[in-house]
N, C-alpha and C positions, 0 to 999 in steps of 0.2 A: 570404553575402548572397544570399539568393533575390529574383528581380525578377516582379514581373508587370505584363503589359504593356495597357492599354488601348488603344485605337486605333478610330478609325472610317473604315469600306471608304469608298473613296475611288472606287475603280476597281477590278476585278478582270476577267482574260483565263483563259480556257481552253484547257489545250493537251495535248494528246492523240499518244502517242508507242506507236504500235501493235505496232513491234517488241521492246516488250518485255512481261513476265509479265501476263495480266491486274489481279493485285492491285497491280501497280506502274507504271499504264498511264494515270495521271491525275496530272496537275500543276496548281495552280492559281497564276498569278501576281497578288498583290492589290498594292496600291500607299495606305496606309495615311497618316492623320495621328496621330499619336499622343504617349501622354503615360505616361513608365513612372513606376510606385511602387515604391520598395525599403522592404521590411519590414524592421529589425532585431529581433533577439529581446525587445528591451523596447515599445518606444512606436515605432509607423508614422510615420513622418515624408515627409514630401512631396519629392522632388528637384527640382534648380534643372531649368530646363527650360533643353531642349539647343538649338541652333543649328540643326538639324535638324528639321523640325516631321514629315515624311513620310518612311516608308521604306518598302520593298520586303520581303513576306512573302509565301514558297512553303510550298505544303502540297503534302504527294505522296499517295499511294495514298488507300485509303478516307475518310480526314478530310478529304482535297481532292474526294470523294463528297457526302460528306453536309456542306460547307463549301456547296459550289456549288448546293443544292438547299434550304439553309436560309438563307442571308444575301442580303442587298440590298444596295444601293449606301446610303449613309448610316448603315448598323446600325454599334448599336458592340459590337464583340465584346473580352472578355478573353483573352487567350492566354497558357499557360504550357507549362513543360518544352520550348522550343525553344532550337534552337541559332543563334549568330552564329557567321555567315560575312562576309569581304572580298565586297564586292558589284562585280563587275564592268562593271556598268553606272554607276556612278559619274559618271563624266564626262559624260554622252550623257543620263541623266536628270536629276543636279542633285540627288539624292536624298540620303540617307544615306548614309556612304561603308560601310555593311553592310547585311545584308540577314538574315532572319528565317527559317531553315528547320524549319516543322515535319513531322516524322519521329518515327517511333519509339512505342514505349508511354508514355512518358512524356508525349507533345505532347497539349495537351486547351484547347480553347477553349469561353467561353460566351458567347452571342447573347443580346444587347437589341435588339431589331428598333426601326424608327425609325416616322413616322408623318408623312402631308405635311396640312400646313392650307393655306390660302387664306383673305388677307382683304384688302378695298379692294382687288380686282383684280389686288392682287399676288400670288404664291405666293413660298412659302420652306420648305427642308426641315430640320426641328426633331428634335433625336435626345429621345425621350420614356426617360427612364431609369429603367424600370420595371423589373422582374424578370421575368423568362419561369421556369415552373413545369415541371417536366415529371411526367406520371403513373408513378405505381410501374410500370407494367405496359411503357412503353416507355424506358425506360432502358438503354441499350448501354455497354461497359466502355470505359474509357478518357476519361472524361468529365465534365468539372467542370461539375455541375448545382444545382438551386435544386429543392427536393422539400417537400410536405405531407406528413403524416400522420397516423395515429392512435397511440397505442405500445399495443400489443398485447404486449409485454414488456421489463423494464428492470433494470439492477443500479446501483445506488450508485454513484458510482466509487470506485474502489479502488488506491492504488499500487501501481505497477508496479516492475519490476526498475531502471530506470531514476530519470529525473527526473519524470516526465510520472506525473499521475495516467489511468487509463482509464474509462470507464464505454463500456454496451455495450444496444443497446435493437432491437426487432423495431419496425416500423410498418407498417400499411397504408393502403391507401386505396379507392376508390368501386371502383376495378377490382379488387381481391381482391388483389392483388398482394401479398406477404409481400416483406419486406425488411431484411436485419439492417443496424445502424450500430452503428460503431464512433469514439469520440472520444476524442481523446489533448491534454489540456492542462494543464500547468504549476498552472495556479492552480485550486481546484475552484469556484472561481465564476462560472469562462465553462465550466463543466458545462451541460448542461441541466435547470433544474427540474422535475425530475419528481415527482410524489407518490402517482401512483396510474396502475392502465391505464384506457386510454380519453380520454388526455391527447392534446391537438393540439401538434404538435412540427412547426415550420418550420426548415429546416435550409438555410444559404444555402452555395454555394463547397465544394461535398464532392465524392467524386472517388469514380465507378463504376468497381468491378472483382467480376472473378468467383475467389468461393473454393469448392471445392467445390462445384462445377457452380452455386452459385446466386449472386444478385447481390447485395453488399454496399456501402454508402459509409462511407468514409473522410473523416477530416478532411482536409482539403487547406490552402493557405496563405492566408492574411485568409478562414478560412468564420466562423461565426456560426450562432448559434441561437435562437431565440425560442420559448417555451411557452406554453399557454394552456392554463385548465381546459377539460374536457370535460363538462361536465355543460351538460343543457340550460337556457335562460334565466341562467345562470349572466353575470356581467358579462365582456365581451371585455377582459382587461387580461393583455397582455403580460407576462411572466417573464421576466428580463435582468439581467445585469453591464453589457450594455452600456450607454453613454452618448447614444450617436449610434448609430440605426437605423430604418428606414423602417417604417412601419404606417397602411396609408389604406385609406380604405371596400371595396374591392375584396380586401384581404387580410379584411377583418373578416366580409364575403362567405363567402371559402374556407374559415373558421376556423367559423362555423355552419353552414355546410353538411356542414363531417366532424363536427360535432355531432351534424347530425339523422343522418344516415346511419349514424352508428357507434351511435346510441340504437336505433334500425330493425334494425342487427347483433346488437344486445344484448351490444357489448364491453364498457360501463361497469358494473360491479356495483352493483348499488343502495344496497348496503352496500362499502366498499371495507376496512373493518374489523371487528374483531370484539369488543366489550365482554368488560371482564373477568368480568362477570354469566354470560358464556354460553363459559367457556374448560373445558374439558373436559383431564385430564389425558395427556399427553404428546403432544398434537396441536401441530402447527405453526401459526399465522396472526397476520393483522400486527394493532397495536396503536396506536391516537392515543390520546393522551394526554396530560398534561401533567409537568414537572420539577418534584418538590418538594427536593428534594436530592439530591445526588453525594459520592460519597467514594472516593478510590484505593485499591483494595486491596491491588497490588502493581503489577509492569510492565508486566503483559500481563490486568490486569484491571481495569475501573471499575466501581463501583457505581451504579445509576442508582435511586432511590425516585420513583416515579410514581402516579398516581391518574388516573382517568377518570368519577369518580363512582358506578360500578357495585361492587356487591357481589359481591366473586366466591362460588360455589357451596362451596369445599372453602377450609378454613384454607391461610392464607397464610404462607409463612415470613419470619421479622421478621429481617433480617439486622443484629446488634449493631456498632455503632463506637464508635469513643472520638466524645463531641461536638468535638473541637477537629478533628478526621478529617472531620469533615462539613461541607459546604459548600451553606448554608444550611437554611432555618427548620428543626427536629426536628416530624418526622410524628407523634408521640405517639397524638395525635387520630384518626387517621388510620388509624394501625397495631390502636389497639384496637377499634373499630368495620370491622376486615378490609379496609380499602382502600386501603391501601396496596400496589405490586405493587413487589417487591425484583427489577430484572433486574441480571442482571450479565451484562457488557459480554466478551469477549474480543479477545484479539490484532487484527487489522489492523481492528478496529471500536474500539478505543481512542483513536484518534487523534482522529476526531470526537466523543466523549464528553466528552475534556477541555476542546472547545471549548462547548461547551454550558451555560446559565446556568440556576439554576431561576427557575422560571417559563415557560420558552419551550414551546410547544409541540411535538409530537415524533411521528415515524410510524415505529413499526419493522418490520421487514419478514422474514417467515419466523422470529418467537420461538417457541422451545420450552418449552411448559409440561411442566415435572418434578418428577415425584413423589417427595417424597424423604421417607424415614422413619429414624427416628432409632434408632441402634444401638441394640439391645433394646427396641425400642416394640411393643408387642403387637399382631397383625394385624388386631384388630376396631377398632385405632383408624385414626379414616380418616389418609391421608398429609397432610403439607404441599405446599403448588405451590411452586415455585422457577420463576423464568424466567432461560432463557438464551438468550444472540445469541452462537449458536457465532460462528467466526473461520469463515473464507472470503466467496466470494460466491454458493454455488451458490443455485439457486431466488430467485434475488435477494434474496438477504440481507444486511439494512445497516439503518443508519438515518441519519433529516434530521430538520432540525429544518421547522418549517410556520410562514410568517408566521402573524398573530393574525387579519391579515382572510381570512384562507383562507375560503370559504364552507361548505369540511366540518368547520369547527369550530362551527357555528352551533350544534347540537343541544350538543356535548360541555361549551360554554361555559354553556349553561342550566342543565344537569345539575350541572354544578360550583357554579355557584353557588349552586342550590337545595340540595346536600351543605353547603355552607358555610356557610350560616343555619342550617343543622339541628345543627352540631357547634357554633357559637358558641353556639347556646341550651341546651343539652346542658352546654355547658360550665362556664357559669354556675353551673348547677345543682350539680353531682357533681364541681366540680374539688377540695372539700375532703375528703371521702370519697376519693376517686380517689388524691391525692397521699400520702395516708398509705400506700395499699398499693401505688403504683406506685413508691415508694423504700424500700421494708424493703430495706434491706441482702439480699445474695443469699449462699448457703453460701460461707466461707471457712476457711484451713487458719489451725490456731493455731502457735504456738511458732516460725515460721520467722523471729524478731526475735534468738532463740540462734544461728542457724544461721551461720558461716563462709560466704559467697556469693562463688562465685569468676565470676560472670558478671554483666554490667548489662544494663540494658533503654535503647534512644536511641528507642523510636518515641514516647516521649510519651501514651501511653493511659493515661486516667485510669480504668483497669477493675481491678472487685476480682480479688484471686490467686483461683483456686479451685481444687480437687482434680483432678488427671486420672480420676477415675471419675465426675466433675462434667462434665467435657471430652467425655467418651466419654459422654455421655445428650445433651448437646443436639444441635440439630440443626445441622447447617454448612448454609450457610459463615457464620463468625464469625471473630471473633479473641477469645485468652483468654492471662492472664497465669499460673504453673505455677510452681512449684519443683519439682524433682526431680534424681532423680540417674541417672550414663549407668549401665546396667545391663549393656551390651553397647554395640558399634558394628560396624559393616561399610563397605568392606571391611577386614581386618585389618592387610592390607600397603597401608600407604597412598600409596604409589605406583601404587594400582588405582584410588584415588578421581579421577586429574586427567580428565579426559574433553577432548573436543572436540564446541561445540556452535554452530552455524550460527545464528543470530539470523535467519534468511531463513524458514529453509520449518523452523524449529526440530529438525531430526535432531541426537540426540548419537551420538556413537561414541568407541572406544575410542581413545587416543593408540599408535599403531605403535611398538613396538620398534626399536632400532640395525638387526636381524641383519634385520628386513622391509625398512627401507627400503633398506639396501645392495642388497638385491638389486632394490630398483626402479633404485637407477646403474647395477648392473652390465647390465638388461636394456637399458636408454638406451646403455650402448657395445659393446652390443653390434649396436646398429642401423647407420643410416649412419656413416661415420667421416668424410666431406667437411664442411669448414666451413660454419656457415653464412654466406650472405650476403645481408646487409639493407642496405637503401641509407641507412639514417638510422643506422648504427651504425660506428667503427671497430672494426677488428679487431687483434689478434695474439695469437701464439701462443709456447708455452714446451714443454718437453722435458719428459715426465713421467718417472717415476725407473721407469716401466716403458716401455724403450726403444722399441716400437711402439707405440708413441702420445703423444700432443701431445695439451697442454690448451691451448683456444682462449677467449680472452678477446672481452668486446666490451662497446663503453661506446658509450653515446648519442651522437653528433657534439656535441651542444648540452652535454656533458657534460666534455667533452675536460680543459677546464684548469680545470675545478671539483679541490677537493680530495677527495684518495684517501678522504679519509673518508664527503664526501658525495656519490658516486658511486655510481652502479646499474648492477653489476658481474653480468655473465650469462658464466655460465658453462658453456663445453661439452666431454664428453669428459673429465669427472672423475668418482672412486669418494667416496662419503662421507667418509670417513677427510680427504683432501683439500681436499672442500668446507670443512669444521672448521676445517681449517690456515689455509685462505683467509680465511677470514670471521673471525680473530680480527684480522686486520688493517684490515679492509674490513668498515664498516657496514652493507650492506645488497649481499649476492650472491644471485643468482636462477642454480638450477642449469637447464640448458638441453639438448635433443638437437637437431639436423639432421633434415628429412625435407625431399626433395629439397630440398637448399640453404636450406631456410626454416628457421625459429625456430622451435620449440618448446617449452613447457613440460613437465616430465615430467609423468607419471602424479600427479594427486592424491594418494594415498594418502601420497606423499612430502611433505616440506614445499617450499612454493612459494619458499620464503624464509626465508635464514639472515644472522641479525644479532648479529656475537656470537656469543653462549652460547644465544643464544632461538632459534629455531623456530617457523617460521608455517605455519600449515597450509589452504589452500581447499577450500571445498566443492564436490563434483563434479557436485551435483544445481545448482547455482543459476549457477555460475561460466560462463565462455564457453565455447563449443564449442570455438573455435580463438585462437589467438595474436594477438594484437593491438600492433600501433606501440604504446609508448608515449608517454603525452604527458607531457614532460617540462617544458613551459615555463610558468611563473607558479608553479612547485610550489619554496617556499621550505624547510620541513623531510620529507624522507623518510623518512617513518616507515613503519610495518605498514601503516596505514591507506589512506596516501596510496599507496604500491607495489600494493599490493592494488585500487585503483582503478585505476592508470594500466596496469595488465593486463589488464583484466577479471574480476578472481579476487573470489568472495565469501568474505571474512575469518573462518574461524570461530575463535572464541572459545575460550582454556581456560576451563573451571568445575570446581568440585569438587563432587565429588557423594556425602554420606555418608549412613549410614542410622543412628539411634539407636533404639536401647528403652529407654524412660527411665521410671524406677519412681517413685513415690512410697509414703508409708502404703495409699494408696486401689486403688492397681493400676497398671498397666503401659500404656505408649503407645507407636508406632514412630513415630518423625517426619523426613521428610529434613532434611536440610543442604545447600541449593543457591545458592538466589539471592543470599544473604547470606552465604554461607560466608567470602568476602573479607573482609568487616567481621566476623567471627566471628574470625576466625585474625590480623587486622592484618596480611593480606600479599595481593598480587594472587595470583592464578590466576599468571600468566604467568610471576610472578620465581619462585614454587614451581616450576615445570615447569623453568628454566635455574640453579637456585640451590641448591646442597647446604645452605647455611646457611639457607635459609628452608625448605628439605624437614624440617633437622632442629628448625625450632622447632615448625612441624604435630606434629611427631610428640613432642615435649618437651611440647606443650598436651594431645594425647591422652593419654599418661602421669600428667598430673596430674588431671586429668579420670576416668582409670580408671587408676591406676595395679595394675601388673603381678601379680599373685597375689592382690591385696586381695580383703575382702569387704566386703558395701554396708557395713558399716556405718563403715568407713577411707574411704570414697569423698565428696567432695564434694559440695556443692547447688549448682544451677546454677538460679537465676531468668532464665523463657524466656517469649519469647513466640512462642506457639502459631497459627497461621490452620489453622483447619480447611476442606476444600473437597470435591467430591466429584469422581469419575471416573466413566465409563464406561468398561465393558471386554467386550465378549463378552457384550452385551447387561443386564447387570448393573451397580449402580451402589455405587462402593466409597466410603467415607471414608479420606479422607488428610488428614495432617496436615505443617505444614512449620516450620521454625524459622524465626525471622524477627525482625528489629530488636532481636538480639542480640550480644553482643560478650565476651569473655573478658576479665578486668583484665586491665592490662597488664605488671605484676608475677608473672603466674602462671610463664612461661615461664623468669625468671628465680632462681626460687627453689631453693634448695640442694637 
């Protein structure tokens, strides 16, 4: 529970204590009426008020400086990161029986100054509860302040390692002053609205500190935000989640005035985007537009089809889906008069793609138009464009959607519509001619109705089979359906195929052998031999059958008389041979070493955790630096998942990972086996890595698939479906192909 404390100065004395250090040579004693608010992590609630209406609040060194040269008597100030102390004037004043000591980098107050009227001959002093502003250019660290400005630069926000999504923005103001922010919140709707630079961004409750010699704010506890467009004459209408928030003539003041100023700067682009009319191959720049359809391509990709009414310069690549894959109206119209733009979405820009409806408007940010030409297309035909929204955030790369009354949609909105009477009159005309040649059936393989088919199709696409020499002329990314047969596979020893793959920052690597990780134990005993000692864990110890040394156990306090099985057992001063013995009794053991009496986790490389037969392994790029308490409490099944969090460790994943050459009549294809390998084999990653009987059905389906001396023509057909996609690599851009929403009967493994 974080508290923050309003209060208004009552009284305040000065006192000055010259025997000691100058920066510690100011005391301020104030004498306050106040009224605290406690924040819960859900909904702000108000507290019973206390019996106590005034207390007694000390500031020492410089804050009790610049406290006693900025406040009056009646101001009311917020104060936070202070400590409660017993107050010893208790009795003598009548006060609170504590008193308020700010100290420290943490202590940070903000000042609403007050203001006296007169009327009918009376006077009376009235606290005016406005916001005080302070300029970029004078801003000191340690300091919850109220800030305007301009964004001079901005990224999306983006999840973090954590719960907390981030976003991250530069702003300035009349003084020149450069200023980075940084906001960390739960939900991305108390984000800031941003859509472009040159945007007014009021930031109430953020907290000054210095990173790298320069001055940045931070979210601090109850801040807020408000946005406004920047464009001049533009209407003054607030951006908010919020519900309750201040906006009066005097903010609508500060908000055209960094209008005019920042148009006199020339931060606002006149253009804040770029028509498809005018995109130039492999250049970067952002895109408004509108959603005509979505479709999923896989888990770390979305399809977005867009229009902005402009013709682009260079053919467009038409990216194919099953209609039931697509999620709303079919661009037909669209795609054959070239305006349609096919982006595809990647990794951590997925997340907001799914939320995205057609029709909404949409602003991308740093797309990459890519040239992509089609295996064996001859040089003098010009390329297709493909657009891509890599994954990260560099150069602030992302996308939002744009209400409808945004005023930079005024233009885009005419455009569109006048595209729109031009394709329905068009349409009328040519839709009878058009349909007969836009549904000729497209090249198909014959005879595959004789063929034995040892594999099905679950994705549901209603798309013709066609030849892999069919496959290998169009251009990706698509998906296409295939018969053919394995011709080969790698690796051979299928024991090469299981990998370890991090879902975070996506590294695979290879799964460590027995004879590797033994000697990460033996390196762990060979370090400290003293127990460790944590104060949330019991300990004891047993006699290892190597008489200098003892294996020390230690289980959660909160864990004690739970049963052996659902216990999270850490283990220290054991060889692997050992850990194995342990853990076929014991659910879930974490092997552990000593460094100075503390806990630790071994080296990554090893498994973080043995359950079982299974093996868990973290990743060393994403997981915590150091050892962390476990929280053990509210956590009903301990599984990988939940261990793996209540450590700090980021979980990586088995996958398999194979490589086919799969032949038909027509020619030859290399396709991985990754994402679907699971649903390929009917068995997880995980039970293959701890299971000799599910290692040997892997290895009973590749036999049947390619059995052992054969030639193609003893070899089975396997009906596949194909997604084609393309890479970079060393500045060149390859085609790959992968298997996908395929699966083996489930009679193969079993046959004589």
């Amino acid at each position: 529970m974080s508290v923050l404390l309003f209060v208004h100065v009552k009284a305040f004395s000065l006192l000055s204590f010259f025997s000691l250090p100058l920066w510690f040579s100011l005391i301020i004693l104030c004498y306050f009426s106040f009224s605290p608010l406690c924040f819960s992590e859900e909904d702000p609630k108000k507290s019973s008020a206390s019996q106590h209406a005034s207390i007694n609040v000390i500031f020492f060194g410089t804050l009790a400086k610049d406290f006693s040269r900025s406040v009056s008597q009646g101001d009311m100030v917020l104060l936070a990161g202070f400590t409660i102390s017993k107050s010893p004037t208790e009795q003598t004043d009548r006060l609170h029986p504590c008193h308020l000591e700010m100290s420290g980098p943490d202590a940070c107050l903000c000042v609403c100054s007050s203001t006296v009227s007169s009327s009918s001959g009376s006077s009376a002093v009235c606290a005016e509860h406005r916001n005080i502003y302070v300029p970029l250019n004078e801003l000191k660290p340690r300091r919850i302040v109220n800030v305007y400005g301009v964004v001079t630069f901005f990224k999306q926000p983006f999840p973090t390692k954590g719960t907390d999504y981030c976003s991250t923005l530069k702003i300035t103001d009349q003084s020149n002053a450069k200023v980075g922010c940084t906001i960390f919140s739960e939900r991305l709707e108390d984000h800031p609205k941003i859509f472009r630079i040159g945007d007014v961004i009021r930031l109430h409750r953020v907290k000054t500190q210095m990173f790298n010699g320069s001055m940045t704010l931070l979210t601090s506890l109850g801040w807020s935000t408000v946005t406004f467009d920047g464009m001049l004459d533009s209407p003054v209408e607030p951006r908010t989640s919020s519900r309750t928030f201040h906006f009066d003539e005097a903010d609508k003041r500060v908000v055209e005035a960094l209008r005019q100023w920042a148009s006199s700067q020339s931060l606002l682009a006149s253009e804040p985007t770029v028509p498809l009319s005018s995109v130039q191959p492999k250049m970067y720049f952002d895109l408004t537009c509108q959603l005509l359809a979505k479709a999923c391509m896989d888990s770390r990709c979305m399809l977005l089809k867009v229009w902005d009414g402009t013709k682009c310069e260079h053919p467009l690549i038409n990216v194919t889906v099953a209609p039931d894959a697509l999620e709303g109206e079919p661009t037909n119209s669209q795609d054959r008069e070239n305006l349609t733009a096919n982006i595809l979405v990647y990794d951590n820009h997925v997340e907001v793609a799914r939320t995205l409806k057609p029709g909404m408007f949409l602003r991308l940010y740093n797309l990459h138009a890519v040239p992509q030409r089609a295996p064996g297309q001859p040089h003098d035909v010009p390329c297709h464009l493909g657009f891509h929204l890599h994954g990260g955030t560099s150069y602030g790369r992302g996308l939002c959607s744009i209400p409808s009354d945004n005023p930079d949609l005024l233009t885009l909105k005419r455009v569109l519509e006048s595209q729109a009477e031009k394709l329905a009159s068009e349409k009328e005309v040519n839709d009878g001619t058009l349909l007969e040649v836009w549904y000729t059936p497209p090249e198909a393989i014959d005879g595959v109705g004789s063929k034995d088919i040892f594999t099905g199709l679950t994705c549901g696409h209603t798309l013709q089979q066609r030849s892999l020499a069919h496959v290998k002329r169009c251009t990706p990314p698509a998906f296409h359906h295939v018969c053919a047969q394995v011709k080969s596979y790698k690796p051979q020893n299928l024991y090469q195929c299981l990998k370890l793959f991090c879902p975070q920052c996506t590294t695979i690597k290879e799964v460590p052998d027995d004879e590797f990780i033994a000697q990460v134990f033996q390196e762990a005993l060979r370090g400290s031999c003293q127990p460790c000692s944590e104060h949330w864990a019991v300990t004891s110890s047993v006699d290892s059958i190597q008489l200098d040394r003892a294996i020390t156990m230690h289980v959660s306090c909160d864990m004690v008389l739970e049963n052996t099985q659902s216990q999270l057992l850490f283990l220290q001063g054991v060889t692997l041979d050992e850990t194995c013995v342990i853990s076929a009794a014991h659910k879930n053991v974490v092997p552990v070493r000593s460094e100075e009496r503390r806990m630790r986790l071994l080296d990554l490389s090893a498994p973080f955790l043995f359950c079982e037969r299974k093996r868990y392994y973290g990743c060393k790029q994403c997981s915590q630096s150091s050892f962390v308490e476990p929280e053990v409490s509210g956590v009903e099944v301990w599984d990988e998942h939940n261990v793996a969090k209540a450590l700090g460790v980021q979980l990586m994943q088995y996958v398999l990972l194979l490589k086919f050459e799969l032949e038909d009549e027509t020619g030859t294809v290399e396709a991985l086996l990754w994402e679907d390998a699971e649903r390929f084999f009917h068995a997880s990653s995980a039970d293959i890595a701890a299971s000799q009987e599910m290692q040997d059905k892997v290895q009973t389906i590749m036999d049947r698939l390619q059995p052992p001396g054969s030639s193609m023509a003893e070899r089975p057909w396997l009906e596949l479906c194909l997604i084609a996609y393309t890479v970079e690599e060393d500045g060149r851009t390859q085609v790959c192909y992968q298997i996908t929403n395929t699966e083996t009967r489930e009679d193969l493994w079993a046959r004589p």
